[in-house]
C-alpha positions as CSV (number, residue, x, y, z in Angstrom):
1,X,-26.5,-90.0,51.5
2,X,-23.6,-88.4,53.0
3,X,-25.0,-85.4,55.1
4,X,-22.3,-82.8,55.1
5,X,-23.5,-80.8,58.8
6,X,-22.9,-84.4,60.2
7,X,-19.4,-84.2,58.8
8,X,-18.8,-80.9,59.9
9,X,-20.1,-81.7,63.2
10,X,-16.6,-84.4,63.6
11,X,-14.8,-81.5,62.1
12,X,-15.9,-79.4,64.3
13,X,-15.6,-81.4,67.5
14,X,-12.2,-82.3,66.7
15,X,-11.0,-78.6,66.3
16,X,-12.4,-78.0,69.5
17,X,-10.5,-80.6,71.5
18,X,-7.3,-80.1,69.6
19,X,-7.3,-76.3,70.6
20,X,-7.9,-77.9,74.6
21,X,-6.1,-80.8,74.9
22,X,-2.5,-80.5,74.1
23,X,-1.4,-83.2,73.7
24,X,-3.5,-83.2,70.0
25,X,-1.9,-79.8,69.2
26,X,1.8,-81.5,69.6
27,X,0.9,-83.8,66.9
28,X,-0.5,-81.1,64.8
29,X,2.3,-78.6,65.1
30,X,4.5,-78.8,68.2
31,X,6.0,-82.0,66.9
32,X,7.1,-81.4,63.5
33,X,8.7,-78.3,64.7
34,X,10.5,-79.6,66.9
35,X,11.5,-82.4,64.7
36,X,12.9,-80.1,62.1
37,X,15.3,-78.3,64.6
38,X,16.7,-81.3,66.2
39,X,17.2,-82.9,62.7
40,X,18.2,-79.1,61.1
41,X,21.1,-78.8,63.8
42,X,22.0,-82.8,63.5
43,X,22.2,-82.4,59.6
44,X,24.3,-79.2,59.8
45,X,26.8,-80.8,61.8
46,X,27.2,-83.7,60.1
47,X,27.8,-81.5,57.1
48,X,30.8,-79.9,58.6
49,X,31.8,-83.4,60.4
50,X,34.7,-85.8,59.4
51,X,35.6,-88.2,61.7
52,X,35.6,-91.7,62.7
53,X,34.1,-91.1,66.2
54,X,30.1,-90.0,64.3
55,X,28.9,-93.2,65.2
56,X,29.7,-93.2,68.4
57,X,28.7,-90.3,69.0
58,X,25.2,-90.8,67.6
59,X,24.9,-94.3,69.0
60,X,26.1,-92.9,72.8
61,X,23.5,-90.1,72.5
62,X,20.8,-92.2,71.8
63,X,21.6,-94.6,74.4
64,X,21.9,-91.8,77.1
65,X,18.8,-90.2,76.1
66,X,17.2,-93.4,76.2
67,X,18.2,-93.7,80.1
68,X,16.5,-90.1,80.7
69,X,13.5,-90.6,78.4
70,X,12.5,-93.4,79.8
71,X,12.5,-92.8,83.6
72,X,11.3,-89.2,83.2
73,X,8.2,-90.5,81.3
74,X,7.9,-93.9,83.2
75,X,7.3,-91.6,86.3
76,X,4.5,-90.1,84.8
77,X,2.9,-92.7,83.1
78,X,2.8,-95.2,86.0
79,X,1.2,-92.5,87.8
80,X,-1.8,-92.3,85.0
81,X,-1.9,-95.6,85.3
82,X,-3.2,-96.0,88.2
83,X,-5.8,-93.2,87.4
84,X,-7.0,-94.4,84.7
85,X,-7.2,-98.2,86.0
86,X,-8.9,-96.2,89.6
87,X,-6.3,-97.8,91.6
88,X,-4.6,-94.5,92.8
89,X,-8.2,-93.9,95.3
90,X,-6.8,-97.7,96.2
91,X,-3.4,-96.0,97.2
92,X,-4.8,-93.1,99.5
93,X,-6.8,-95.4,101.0
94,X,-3.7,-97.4,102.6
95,X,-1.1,-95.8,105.2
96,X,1.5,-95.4,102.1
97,X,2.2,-91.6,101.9
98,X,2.6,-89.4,98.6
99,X,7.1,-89.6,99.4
100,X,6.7,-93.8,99.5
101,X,4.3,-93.6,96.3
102,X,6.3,-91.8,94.2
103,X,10.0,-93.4,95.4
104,X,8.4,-96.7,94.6
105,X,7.2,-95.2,90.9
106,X,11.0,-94.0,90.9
107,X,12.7,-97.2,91.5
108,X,10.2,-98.9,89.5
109,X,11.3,-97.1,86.5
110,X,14.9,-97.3,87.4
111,X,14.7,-101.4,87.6
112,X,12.8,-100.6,83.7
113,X,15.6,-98.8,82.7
114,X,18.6,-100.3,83.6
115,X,16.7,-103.4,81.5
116,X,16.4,-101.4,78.4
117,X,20.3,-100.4,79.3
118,X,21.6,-103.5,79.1
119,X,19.3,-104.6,75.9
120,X,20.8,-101.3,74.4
121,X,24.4,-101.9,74.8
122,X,24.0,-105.4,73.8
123,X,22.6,-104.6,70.7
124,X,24.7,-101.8,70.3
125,X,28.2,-103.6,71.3
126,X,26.8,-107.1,68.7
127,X,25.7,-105.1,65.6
128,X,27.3,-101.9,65.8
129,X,30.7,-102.5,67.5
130,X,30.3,-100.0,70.1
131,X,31.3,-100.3,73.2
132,X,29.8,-98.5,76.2
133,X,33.0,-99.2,78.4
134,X,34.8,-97.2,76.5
135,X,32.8,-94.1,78.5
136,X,34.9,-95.7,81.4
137,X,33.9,-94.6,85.2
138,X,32.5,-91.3,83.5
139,X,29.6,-93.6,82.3
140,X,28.4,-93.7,85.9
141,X,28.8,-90.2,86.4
142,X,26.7,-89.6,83.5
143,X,23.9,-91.9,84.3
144,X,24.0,-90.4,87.4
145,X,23.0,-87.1,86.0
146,X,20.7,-88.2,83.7
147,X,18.6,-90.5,86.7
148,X,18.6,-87.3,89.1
149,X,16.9,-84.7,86.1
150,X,15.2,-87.6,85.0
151,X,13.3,-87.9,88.5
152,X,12.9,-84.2,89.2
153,X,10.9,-84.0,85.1
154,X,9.2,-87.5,86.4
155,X,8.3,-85.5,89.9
156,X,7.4,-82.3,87.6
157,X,5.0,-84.7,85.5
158,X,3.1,-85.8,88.1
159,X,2.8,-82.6,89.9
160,X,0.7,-81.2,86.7
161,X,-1.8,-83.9,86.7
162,X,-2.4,-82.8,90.7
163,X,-2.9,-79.4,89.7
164,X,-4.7,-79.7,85.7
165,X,-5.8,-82.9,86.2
166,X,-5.4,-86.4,84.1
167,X,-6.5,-84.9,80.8
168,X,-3.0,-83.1,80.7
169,X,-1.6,-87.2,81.0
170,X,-0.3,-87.7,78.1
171,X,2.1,-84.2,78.5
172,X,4.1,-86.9,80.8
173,X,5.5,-88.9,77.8
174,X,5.7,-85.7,75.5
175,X,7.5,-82.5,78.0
176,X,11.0,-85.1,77.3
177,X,11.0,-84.3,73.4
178,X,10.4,-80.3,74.5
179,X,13.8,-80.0,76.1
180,X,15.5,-82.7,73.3
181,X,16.6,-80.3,70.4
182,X,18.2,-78.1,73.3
183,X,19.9,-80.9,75.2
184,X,22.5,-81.1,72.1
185,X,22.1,-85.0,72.4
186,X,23.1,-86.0,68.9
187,X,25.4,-82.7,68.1
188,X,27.4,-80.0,70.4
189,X,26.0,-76.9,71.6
190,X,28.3,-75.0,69.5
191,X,25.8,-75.6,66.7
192,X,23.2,-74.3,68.0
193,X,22.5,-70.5,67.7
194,X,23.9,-68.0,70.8
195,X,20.4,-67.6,72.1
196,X,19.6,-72.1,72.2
197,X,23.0,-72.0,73.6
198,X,21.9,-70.1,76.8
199,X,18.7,-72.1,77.0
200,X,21.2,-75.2,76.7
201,X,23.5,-74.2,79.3
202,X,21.0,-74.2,82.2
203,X,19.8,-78.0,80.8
204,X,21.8,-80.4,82.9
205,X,21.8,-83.2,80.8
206,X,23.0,-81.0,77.7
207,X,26.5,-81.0,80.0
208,X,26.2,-85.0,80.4
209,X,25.8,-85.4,76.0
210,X,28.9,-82.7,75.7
211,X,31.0,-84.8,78.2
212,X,30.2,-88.0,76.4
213,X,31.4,-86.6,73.0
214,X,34.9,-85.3,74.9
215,X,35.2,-88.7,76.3
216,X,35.1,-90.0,72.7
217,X,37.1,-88.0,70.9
218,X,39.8,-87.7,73.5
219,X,39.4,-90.1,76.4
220,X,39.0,-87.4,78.9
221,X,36.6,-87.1,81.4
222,X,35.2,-83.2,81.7
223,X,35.3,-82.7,85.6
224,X,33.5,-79.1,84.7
225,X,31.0,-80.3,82.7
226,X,30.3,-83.0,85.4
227,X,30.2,-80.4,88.5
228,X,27.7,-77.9,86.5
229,X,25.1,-80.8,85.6
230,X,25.4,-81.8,89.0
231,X,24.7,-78.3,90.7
232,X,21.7,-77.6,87.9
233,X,20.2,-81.0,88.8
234,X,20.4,-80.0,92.9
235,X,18.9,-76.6,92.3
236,X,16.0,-78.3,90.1
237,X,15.4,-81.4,91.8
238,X,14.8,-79.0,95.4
239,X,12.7,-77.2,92.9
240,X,10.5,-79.7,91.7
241,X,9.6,-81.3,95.5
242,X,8.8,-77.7,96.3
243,X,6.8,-77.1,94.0
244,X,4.5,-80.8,94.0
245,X,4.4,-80.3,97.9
246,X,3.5,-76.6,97.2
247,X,0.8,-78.1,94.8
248,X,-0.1,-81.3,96.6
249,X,-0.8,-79.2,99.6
250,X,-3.0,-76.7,98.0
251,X,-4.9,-79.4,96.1
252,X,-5.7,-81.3,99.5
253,X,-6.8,-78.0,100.9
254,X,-9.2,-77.0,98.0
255,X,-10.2,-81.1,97.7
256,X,-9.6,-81.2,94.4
257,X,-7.6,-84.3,94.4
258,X,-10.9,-86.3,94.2
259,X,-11.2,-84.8,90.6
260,X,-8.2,-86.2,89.7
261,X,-8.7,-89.8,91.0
C-alpha cells in the first residue's frame, strides 16, 4: 500500500534541495524566465523585420554565441571534472601552479572550440548557404572578443567553486544563459527596453552580436563597437584574476581548499 508520509518525505526532500542548490531552482523558474525574454524580444523583432539578411543574422548569432558558450563553460566544467573524478588533489600534488592549470583548461577549451567552429560553419555554409567569410577580417576581431570575456566568465566560474564549493558546479554551464537575453545575440539592443539596454551596454559581447548584424546588412566593420568590447573585456578580465587570486589566497589561508577537492 502506497504510504503517503513516505511520499511526502521525497516531496519534502526535494523542496529542500531545490531551495539550496541552484542549479534545481534554474530549472524550476530561472530558466523559463529567461527563456521567455530572449524569445519575447526575438519574436518582437522579427515582427517588425523584413529583410533578406534574418537568416543571417540568426545563423551568425548562434554561431558566435556558440564560440563564447562553449569556452566559458568548458572552463568550468573541466575544472569539476577533475573534482569530481579526485584528480584535482592529483594536480596540487605536482609543481604545476594554479596560472599553468587554468591556461592549460583555457587552451584546452579553445582547441574544443575552434572544432565545433569549423563543424558549425560547415554545416552552416552546406545546408544553409551562409557564409562565415562574408564577416571578413572583422570575424577575427569578433572571436577575439568573444575568447577574452569567454575566459574571464570561465576564470569567474572556477573562482566560485574555490570559494562555495563543488555543489555550486553546475552554475559553470548555466551563469552563460544569465547574461544571453541581454547580450542581444539574436536581435539588436534597440529592442530591448531603456533600462536592458544599459545592462547590455556594459556586456562586451552584446557590442561583438551588434557589429556582426552591421557587417551584414552593410558590409561595414564598426571600429566603435569593436574598441568598447575590447576595453569592457580588459577591465573585466583584470577583474576576474583579482578576484580568483583574491579568493584563491584567502581559501589557502583558511584551508578550505581541501573541502573542495
Amino acid at each position: 500500500m502506497l504510504n503517503l508520509n513516505r511520499v511526502s518525505a521525497i516531496i519534502l526532500r526535494h523542496y529542500f534541495l531545490s531551495i539550496h542548490q541552484l542549479n534545481r531552482f534554474f530549472d524550476v523558474l530561472i530558466s523559463p524566465v529567461l527563456m521567455i525574454i530572449l524569445w519575447g524580444f526575438l519574436s518582437k523583432y522579427i515582427q517588425g523585420l523584413n529583410t533578406p539578411t534574418l537568416a543571417s543574422f540568426l545563423l551568425g548569432g548562434i554561431i558566435l554565441w556558440a564560440i563564447f558558450e562553449k569556452v566559458s563553460t568548458d572552463i568550468g566544467v573541466n575544472f569539476m571534472f577533475d573534482i569530481w573524478d579526485r584528480n584535482f588533489i592529483n594536480v596540487l600534488s605536482t609543481p604545476i601552479t594554479f596560472l599553468e592549470y587554468i591556461t592549460g583548461l583555457v587552451i584546452v577549451s579553445l582547441i574544443r572550440v575552434l572544432i565545433t567552429f569549423v563543424a558549425m560553419w560547415f554545416i552552416a555554409a552546406a545546408f544553409y548557404d551562409f557564409q562565415l567569410s562574408s564577416l571578413g577580417f572583422g570575424l577575427s576581431l569578433f572571436g577575439l572578443n568573444l575568447f577574452i570575456f569567454a575566459t574571464s566568465f570561465g576564470i569567474f566560474n572556477i573562482t566560485l567553486v574555490l570559494r562555495f564549493g563543488h555543489s555550486i558546479g553546475p552554475l559553470t554551464w548555466i551563469l552563460p544563459f544569465f547574461i544571453q537575453p541581454f547580450a542581444a545575440v539574436f536581435y539588436p539592443l534597440s529592442v530591448l527596453p531603456q533600462f536592458f539596454q544599459n545592462i547590455a551596454f556594459l556586456i562586451p559581447i552584446s557590442h561583438v552580436f551588434e557589429g556582426m548584424r552591421q557587417v551584414l546588412q552593410t558590409g561595414v566593420f564598426n571600429m566603435e563597437e569593436f574598441w568598447l568590447s575590447l576595453i569592457l573585456n580588459i577591465v573585466y578580465f583584470i577583474a576576474s584574476i583579482s578576484f580568483f587570486a583574491f579568493i584563491l589566497k584567502n581559501v589557502l589561508k583558511s584551508g578550505k581548499l581541501v573541502k573542495v577537492v
